[in-house]
N, C-alpha and C positions, 0 to 999 in steps of 0.2 A: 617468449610466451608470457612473463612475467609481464612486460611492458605492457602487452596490448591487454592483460588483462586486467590489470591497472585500469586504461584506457578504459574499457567495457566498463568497471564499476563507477569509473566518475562518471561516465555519459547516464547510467543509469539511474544514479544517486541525486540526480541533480534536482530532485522534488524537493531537497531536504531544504535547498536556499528559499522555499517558498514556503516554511514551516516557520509560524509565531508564538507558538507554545513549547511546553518545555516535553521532552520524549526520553523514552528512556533507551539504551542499547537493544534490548530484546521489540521495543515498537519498532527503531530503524532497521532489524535486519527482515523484523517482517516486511515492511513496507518495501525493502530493498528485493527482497525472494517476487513482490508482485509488480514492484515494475519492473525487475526482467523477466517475470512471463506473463505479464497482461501490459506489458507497454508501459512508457513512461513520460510520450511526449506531450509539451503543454499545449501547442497546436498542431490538432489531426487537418487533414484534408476534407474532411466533410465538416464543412462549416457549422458548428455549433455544438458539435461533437465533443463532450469531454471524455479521456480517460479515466477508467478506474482510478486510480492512484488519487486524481483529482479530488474526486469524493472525498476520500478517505481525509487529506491534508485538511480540507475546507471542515469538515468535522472537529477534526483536532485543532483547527485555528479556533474553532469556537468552546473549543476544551471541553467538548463533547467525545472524551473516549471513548465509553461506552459504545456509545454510538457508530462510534469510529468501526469498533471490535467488530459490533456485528455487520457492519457494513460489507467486510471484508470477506464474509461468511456467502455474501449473497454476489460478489464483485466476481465478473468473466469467468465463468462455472461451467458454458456454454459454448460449443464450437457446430458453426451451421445451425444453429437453433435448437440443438440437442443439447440435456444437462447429461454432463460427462462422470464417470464417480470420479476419474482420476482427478480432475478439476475441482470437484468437489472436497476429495480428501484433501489437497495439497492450499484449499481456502479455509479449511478447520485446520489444519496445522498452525498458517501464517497466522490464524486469529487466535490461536491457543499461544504462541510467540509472542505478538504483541500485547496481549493480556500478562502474558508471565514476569515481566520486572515491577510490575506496581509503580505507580507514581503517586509520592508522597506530598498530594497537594489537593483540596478540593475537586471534585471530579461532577461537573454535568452531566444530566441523562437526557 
């Protein structure tokens, strides 16, 4: 069980080799909580289509956390074109996470 779980978290973590800025433990596990439940691949089958997670990285590359946070507030909330609370509650969580360790470095908005 151990193994394949292992397995599960590198396949899902793998946004992280596409991150250029610096993150804290509390921003990876958020980002980590949303690409296992909003996906995490860099190419979908519908051509032009990015994931969630995508966003969020491409934020923080430009060392826009802020921004990042609230992104995440408003990131696959929705199933069938309905907003979900549960979805909703569990994208205030992941942005209350990532907001919680501080990064002590200049921060864009």
């Amino acid at each position: 069980i151990l193994k394949l779980f292992k397995k599960d978290v590198d396949i899902h973590t793998q946004f992280s080799t596409r991150i250029t800025q610096p993150i804290t433990q509390e921003m990876f596990d958020a980002l980590t909580s949303i690409a296992f439940n909003a996906g995490w691949e860099s190419k979908h089958p519908k051509k032009g289509y990015k994931m969630p997670i995508q966003y969020i990285v491409e934020l923080i590359n430009k060392k826009k956390y802020k921004s990042a946070q609230q992104k995440i507030l408003t990131t696959a909330t929705t199933s069938a074109g309905k907003n979900l609370e549960g979805l909703v509650s569990r994208r205030k969580d992941e942005a209350e996470k990532f907001g919680k360790g501080g990064l002590k470095l200049p921060v864009k908005v």
